[in-house]
KOLZA-782997 format. One line per field, with one value per residue: residue number from 0; x negated, y negated, z negated of N, C-alpha, C, O in turn. Coordinates in nm, 2 decimals, decimal comma, always signed. Atoms other than C-alpha are relative to their C-alpha. Layout:
n <- [NUM  ...]
n.xx <- [X  ...]
n.yy <- [Y  ...]
n.zz <- [Z  ...]
ca.xx <- [X  ...]
ca.yy <- [Y  ...]
ca.zz <- [Z  ...]
c.xx <- [X  ...]
c.yy <- [Y  ...]
c.zz <- [Z  ...]
o.xx <- [X  ...]
o.yy <- [Y  ...]
o.zz <- [Z  ...]
! end
This chain:
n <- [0  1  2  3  4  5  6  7  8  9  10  11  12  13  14  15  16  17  18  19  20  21  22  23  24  25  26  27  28  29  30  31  32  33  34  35  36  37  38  39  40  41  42  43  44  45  46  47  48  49  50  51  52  53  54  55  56  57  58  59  60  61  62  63  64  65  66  67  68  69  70  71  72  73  74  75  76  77  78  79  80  81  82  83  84  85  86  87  88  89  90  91  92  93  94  95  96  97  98  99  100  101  102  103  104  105  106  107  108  109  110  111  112  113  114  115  116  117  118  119  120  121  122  123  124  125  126  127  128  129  130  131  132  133  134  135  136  137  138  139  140  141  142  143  144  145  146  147  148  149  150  151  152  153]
n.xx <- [-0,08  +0,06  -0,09  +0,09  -0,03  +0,05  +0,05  +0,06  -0,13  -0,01  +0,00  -0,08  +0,07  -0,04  -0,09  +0,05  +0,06  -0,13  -0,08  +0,08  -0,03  +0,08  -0,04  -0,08  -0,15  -0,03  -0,05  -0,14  -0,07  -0,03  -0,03  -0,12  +0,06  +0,03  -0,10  +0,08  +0,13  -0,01  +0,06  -0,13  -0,09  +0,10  +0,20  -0,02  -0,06  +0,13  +0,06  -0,02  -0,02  +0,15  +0,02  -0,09  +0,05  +0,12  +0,03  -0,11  -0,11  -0,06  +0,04  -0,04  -0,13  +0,04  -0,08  +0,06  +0,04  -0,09  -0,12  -0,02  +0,11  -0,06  -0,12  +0,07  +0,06  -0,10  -0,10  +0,13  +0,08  -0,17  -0,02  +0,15  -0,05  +0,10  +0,02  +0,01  -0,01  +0,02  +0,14  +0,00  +0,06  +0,05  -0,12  -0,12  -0,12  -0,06  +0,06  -0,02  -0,17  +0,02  +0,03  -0,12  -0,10  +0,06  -0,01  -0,13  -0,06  +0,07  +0,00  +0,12  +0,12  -0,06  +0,06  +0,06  +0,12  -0,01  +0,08  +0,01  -0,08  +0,04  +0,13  -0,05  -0,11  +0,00  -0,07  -0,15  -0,13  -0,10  -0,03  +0,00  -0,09  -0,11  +0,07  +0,05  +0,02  +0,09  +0,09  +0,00  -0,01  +0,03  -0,06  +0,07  -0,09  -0,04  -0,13  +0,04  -0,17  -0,01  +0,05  -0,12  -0,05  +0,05  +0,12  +0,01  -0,10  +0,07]
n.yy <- [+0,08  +0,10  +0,14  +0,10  +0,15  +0,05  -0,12  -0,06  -0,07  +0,04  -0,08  +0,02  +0,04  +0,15  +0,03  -0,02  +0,18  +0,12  +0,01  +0,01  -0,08  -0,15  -0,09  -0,10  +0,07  +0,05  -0,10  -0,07  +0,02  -0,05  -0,14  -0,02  -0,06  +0,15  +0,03  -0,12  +0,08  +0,10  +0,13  +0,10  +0,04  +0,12  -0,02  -0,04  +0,10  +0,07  -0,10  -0,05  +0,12  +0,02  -0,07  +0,08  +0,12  +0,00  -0,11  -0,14  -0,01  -0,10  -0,10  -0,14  -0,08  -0,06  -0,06  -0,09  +0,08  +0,06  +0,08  +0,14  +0,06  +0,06  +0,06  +0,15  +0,07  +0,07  +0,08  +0,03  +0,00  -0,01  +0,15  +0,03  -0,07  -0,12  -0,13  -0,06  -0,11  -0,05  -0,09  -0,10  -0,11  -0,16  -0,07  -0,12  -0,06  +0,15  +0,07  +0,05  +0,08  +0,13  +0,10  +0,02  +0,09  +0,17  +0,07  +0,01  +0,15  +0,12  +0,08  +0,04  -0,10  +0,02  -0,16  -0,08  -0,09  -0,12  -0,06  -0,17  -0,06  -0,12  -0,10  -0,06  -0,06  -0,11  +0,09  +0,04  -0,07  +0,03  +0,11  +0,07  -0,05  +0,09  +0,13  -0,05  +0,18  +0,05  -0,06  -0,08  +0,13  -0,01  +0,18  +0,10  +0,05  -0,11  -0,02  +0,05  +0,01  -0,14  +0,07  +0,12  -0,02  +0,07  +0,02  +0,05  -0,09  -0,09]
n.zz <- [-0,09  -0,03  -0,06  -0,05  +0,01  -0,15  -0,09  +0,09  +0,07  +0,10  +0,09  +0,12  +0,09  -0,06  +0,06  +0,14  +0,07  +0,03  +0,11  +0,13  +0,05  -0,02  -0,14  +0,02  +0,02  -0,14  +0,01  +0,09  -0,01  -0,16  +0,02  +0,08  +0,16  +0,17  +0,13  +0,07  +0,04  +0,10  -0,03  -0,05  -0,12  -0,04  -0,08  -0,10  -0,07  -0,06  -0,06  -0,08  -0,09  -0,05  -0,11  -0,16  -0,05  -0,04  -0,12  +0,04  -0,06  +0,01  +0,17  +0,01  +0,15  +0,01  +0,10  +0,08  +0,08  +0,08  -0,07  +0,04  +0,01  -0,08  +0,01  +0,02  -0,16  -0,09  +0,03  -0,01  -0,15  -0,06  +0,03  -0,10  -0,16  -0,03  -0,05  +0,14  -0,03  +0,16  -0,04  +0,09  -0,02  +0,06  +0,13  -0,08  +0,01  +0,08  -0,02  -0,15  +0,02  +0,08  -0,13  -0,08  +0,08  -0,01  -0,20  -0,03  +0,08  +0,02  -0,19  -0,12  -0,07  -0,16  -0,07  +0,07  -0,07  +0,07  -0,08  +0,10  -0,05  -0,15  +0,07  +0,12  -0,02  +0,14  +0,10  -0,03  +0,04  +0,05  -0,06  -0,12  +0,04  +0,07  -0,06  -0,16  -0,10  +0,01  -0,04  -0,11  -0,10  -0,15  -0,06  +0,03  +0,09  +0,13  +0,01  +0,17  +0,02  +0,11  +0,16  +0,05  +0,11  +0,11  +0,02  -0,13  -0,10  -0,03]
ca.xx <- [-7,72  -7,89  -7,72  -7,88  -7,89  -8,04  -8,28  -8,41  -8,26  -8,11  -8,20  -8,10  -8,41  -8,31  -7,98  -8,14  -8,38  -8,03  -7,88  -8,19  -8,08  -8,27  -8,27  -8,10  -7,83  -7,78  -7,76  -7,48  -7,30  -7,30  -7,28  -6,93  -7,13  -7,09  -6,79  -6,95  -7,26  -7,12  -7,20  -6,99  -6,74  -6,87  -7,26  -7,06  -6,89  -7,17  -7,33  -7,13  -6,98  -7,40  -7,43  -7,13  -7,30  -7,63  -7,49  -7,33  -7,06  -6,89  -6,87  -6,86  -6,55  -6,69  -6,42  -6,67  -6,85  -6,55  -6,17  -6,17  -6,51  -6,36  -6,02  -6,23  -6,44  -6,18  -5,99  -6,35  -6,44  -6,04  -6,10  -6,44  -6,27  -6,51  -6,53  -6,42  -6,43  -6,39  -6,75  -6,74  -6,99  -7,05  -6,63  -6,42  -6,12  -5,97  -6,22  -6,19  -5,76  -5,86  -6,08  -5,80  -5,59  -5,81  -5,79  -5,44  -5,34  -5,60  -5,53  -5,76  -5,98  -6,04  -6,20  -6,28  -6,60  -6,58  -6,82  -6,78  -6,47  -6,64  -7,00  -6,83  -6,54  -6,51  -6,43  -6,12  -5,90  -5,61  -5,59  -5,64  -5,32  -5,10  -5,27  -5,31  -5,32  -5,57  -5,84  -5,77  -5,83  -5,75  -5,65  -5,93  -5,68  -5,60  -5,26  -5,26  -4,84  -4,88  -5,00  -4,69  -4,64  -4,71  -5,04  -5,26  -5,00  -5,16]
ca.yy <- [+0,94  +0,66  +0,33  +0,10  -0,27  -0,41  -0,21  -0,08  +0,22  +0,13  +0,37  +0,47  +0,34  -0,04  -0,03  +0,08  -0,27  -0,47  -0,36  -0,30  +0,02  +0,39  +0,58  +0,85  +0,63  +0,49  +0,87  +0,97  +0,72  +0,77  +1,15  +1,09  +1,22  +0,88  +0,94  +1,30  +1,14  +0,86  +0,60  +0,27  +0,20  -0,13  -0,03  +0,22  -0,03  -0,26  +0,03  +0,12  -0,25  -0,30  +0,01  -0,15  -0,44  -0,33  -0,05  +0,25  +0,33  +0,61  +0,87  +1,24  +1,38  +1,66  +1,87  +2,11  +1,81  +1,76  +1,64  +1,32  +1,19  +1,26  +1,13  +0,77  +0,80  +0,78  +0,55  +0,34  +0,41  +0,36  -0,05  -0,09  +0,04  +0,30  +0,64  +0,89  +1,27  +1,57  +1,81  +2,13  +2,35  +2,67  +2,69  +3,00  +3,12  +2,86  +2,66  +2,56  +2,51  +2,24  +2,06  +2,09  +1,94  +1,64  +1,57  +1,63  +1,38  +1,10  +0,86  +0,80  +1,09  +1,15  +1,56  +1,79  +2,01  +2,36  +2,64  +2,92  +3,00  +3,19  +3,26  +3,40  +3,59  +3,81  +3,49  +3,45  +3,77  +3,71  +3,38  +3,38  +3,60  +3,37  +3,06  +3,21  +2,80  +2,71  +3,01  +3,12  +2,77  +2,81  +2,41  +2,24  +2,14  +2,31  +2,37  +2,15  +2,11  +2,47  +2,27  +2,14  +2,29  +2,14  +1,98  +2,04  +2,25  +2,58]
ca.zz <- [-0,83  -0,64  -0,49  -0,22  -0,29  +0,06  +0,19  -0,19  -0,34  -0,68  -0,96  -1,28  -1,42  -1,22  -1,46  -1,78  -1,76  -1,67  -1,94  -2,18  -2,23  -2,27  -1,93  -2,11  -2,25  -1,87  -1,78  -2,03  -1,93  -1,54  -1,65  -1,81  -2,13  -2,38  -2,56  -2,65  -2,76  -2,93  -2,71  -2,77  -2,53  -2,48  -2,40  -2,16  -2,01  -1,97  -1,82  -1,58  -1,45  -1,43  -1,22  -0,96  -0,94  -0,84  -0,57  -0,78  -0,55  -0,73  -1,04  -1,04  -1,30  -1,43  -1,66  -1,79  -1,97  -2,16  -2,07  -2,28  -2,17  -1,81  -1,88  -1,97  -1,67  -1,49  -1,62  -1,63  -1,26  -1,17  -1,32  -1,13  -0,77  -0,78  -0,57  -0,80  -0,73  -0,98  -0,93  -1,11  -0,96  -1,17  -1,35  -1,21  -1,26  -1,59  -1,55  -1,21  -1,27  -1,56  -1,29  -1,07  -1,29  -1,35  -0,95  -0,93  -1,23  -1,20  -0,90  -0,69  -0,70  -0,32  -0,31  -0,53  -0,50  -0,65  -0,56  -0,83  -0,64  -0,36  -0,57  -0,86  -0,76  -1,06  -1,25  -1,08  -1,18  -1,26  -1,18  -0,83  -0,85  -1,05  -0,85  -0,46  -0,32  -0,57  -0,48  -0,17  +0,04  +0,40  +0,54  +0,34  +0,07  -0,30  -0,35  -0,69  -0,66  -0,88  -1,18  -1,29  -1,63  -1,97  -2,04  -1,79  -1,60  -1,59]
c.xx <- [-0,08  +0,14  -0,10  +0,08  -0,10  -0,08  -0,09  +0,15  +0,03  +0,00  +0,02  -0,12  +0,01  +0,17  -0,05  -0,07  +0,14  +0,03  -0,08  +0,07  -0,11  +0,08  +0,08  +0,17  +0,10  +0,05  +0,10  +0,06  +0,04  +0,05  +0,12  -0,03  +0,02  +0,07  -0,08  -0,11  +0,01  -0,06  +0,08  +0,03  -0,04  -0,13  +0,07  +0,08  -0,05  -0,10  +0,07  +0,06  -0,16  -0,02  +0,09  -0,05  -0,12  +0,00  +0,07  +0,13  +0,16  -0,02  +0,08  +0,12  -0,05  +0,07  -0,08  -0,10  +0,08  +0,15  +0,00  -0,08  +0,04  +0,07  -0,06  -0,07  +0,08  +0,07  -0,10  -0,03  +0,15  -0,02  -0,08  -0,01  -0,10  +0,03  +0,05  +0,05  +0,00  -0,13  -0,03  -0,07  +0,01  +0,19  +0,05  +0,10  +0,05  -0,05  +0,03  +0,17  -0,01  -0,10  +0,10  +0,10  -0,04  +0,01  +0,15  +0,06  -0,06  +0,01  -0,10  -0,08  +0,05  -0,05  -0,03  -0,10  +0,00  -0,05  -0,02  +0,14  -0,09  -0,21  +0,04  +0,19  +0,08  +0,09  +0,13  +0,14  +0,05  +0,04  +0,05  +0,14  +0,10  -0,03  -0,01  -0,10  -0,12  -0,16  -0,03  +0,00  -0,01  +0,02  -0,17  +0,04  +0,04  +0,13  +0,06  +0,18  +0,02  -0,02  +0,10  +0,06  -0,05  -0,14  -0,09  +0,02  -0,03  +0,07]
c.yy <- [-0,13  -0,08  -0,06  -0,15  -0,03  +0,10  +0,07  +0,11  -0,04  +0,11  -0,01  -0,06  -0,20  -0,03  +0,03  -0,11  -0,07  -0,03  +0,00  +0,10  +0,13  +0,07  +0,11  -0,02  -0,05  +0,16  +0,04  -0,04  +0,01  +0,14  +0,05  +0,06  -0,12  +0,02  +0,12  -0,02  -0,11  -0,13  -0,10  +0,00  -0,13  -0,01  +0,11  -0,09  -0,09  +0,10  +0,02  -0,11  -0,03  +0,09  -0,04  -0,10  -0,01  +0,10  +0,11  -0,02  +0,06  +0,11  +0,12  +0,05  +0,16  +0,08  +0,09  -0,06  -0,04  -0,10  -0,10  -0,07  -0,04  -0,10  -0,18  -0,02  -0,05  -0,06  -0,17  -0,02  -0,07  -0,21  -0,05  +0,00  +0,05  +0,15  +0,08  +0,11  +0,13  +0,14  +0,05  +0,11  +0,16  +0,03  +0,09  -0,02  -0,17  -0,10  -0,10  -0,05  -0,13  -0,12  -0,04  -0,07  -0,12  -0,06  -0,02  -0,14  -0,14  -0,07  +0,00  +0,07  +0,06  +0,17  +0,02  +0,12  +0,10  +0,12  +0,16  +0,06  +0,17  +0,08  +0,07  +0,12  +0,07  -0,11  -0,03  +0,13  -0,05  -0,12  -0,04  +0,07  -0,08  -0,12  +0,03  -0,16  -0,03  +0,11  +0,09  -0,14  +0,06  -0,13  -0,09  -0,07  +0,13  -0,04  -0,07  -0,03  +0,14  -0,06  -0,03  +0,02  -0,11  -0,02  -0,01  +0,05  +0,13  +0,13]
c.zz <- [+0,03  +0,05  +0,11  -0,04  +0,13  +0,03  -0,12  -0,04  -0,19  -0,08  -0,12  -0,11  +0,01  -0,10  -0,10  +0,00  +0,01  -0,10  -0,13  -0,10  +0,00  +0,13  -0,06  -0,07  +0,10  +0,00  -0,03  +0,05  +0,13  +0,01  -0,02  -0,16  -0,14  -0,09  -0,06  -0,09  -0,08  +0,01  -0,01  +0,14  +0,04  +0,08  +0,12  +0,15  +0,11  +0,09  +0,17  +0,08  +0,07  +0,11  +0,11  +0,04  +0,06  +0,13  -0,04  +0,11  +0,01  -0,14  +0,06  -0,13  +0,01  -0,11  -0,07  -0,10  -0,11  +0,05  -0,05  +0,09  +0,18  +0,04  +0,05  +0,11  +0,09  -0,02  +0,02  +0,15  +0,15  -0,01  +0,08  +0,12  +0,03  +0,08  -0,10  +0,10  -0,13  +0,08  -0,13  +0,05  +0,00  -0,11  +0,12  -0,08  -0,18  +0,00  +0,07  +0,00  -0,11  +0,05  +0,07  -0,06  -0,06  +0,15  -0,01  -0,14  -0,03  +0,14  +0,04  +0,03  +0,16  +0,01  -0,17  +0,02  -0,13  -0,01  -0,07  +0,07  +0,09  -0,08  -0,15  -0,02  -0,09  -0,08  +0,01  +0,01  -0,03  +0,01  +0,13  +0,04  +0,01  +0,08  +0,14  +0,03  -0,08  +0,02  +0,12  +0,14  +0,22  +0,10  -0,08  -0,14  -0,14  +0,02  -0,18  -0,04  -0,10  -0,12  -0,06  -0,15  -0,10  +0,02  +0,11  +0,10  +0,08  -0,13]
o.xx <- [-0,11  +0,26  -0,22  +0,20  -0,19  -0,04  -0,19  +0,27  -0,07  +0,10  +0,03  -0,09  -0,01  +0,21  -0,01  -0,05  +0,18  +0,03  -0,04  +0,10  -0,20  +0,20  +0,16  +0,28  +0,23  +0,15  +0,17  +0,13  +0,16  +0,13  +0,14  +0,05  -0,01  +0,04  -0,15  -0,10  -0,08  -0,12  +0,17  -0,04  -0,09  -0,17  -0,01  +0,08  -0,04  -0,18  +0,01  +0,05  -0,18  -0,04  +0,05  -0,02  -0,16  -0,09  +0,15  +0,20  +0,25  -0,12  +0,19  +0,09  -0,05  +0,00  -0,03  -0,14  +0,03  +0,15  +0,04  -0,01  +0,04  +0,04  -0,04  -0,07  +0,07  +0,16  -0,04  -0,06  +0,16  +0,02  -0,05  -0,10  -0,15  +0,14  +0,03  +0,13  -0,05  -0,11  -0,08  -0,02  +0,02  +0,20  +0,04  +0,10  +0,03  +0,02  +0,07  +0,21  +0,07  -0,10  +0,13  +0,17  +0,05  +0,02  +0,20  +0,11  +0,00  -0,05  -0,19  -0,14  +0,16  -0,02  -0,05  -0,07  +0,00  +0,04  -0,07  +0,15  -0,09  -0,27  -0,05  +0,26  +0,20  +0,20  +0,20  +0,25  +0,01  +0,17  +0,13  +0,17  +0,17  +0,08  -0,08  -0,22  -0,22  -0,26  -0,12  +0,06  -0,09  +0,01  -0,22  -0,04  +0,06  +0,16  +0,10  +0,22  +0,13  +0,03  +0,08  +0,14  -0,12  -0,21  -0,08  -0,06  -0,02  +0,01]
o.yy <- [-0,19  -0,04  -0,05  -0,18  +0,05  +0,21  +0,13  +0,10  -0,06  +0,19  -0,12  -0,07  -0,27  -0,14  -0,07  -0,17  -0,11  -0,14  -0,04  +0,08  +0,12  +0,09  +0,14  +0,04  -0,06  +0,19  +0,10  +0,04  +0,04  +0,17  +0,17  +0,08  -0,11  +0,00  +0,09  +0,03  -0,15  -0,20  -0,10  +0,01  -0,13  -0,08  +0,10  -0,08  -0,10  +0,04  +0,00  -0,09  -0,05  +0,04  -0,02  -0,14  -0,11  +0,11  +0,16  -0,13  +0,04  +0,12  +0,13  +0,08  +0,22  +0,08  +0,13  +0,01  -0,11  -0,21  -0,18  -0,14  -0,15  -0,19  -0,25  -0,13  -0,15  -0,05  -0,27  -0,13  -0,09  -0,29  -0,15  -0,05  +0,02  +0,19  +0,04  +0,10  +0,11  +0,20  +0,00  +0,22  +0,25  +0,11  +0,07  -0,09  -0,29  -0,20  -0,21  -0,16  -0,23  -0,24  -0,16  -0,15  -0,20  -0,18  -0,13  -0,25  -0,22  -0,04  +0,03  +0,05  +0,07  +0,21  -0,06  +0,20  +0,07  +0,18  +0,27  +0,18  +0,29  +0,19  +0,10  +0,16  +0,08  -0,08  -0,08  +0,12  -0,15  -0,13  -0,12  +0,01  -0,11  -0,18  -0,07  -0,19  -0,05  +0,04  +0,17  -0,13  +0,10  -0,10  -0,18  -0,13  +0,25  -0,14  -0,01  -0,06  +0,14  +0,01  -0,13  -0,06  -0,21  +0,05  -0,10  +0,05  +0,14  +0,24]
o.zz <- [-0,07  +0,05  +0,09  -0,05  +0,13  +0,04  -0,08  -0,04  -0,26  -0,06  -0,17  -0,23  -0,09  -0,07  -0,16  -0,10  -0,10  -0,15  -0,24  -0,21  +0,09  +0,16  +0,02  -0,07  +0,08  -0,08  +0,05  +0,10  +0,15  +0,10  +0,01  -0,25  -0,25  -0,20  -0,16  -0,20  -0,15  -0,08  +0,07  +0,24  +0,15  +0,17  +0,22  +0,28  +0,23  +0,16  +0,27  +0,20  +0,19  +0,22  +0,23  +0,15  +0,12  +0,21  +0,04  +0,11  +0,08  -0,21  +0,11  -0,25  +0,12  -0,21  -0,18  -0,19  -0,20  +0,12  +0,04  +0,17  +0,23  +0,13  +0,15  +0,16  +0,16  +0,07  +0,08  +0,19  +0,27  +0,08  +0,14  +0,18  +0,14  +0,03  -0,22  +0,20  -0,24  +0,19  -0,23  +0,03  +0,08  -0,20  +0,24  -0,18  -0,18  -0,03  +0,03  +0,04  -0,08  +0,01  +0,07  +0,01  -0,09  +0,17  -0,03  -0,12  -0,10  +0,24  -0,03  +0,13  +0,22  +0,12  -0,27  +0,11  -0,25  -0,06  -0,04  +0,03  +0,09  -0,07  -0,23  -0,12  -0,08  -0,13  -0,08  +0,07  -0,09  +0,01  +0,16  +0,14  +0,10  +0,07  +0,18  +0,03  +0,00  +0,00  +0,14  +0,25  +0,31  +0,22  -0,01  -0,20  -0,13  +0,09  -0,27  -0,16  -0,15  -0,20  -0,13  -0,19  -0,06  +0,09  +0,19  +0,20  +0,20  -0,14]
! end
């Protein structure tokens, strides 16, 4: 993920000197990866207020990284008035409903991007069944008012 600050692009190597951190520690934390890794919440913090300040515009929620690490991103990117979207590429079939269920219960996420729907078809027996709205998109829109049970309503 790049940023522009005036007419330079801001990279993740331009927030790792800010902060006087390891490019791979920057990383995690733009990744949603820190809590997994066992990065303070502080050095993530500092991380990612640094990255809004230099141009970051926005963070990917990524449920297949892990739902906590999410959860915190977003909660993280939600304090910063950051962009926030949930981008799950490669989940099908439960996967892809525990994405959906991070969009649907975290404010402000604005889209969700999902792609194993339609290249993985297979993955979605029986789900797409019990789920039509969420695998069968014909408007543009998931049907995420299906989620509604316990936990993460699925």
């Amino acid at each position: 993920m790049t940023a522009r600050v005036g007419k330079k692009k801001t990279t993740i190597y331009d927030v790792a000197a800010a902060v006087e951190a390891s490019v791979s520690t920057v990383s995690l934390v733009l990744n949603g990866d820190w809590s997994r890794y066992r990065i303070k919440e502080e050095t993530s913090e500092r991380i990612l207020k640094t990255a809004r300040e230099l141009g970051y515009s926005g963070v990917a929620l990524k449920a297949c990284k892990g739902h906590s690490g999410a959860l915190l991103m977003g909660a993280a990117a939600q304090k910063y008035g950051m962009f926030l979207c949930v981008q799950d590429l490669t989940c099908p079939g439960a996967s892809f409903l525990h994405s959906a269920s991070l969009a649907a219960r975290i404010l402000g996420v604005a889209a969700i991007e999902g792609n194993a729907r339609q290249y993985c078809p297979a993955g979605n027996e029986g789900w797409s069944e019990r789920y039509p709205g969420m695998f069968q998109i014909t408007d543009g829109t998931l049907g995420t008012r299906v989620l509604n049970g316990p936990g993460l309503g699925f």
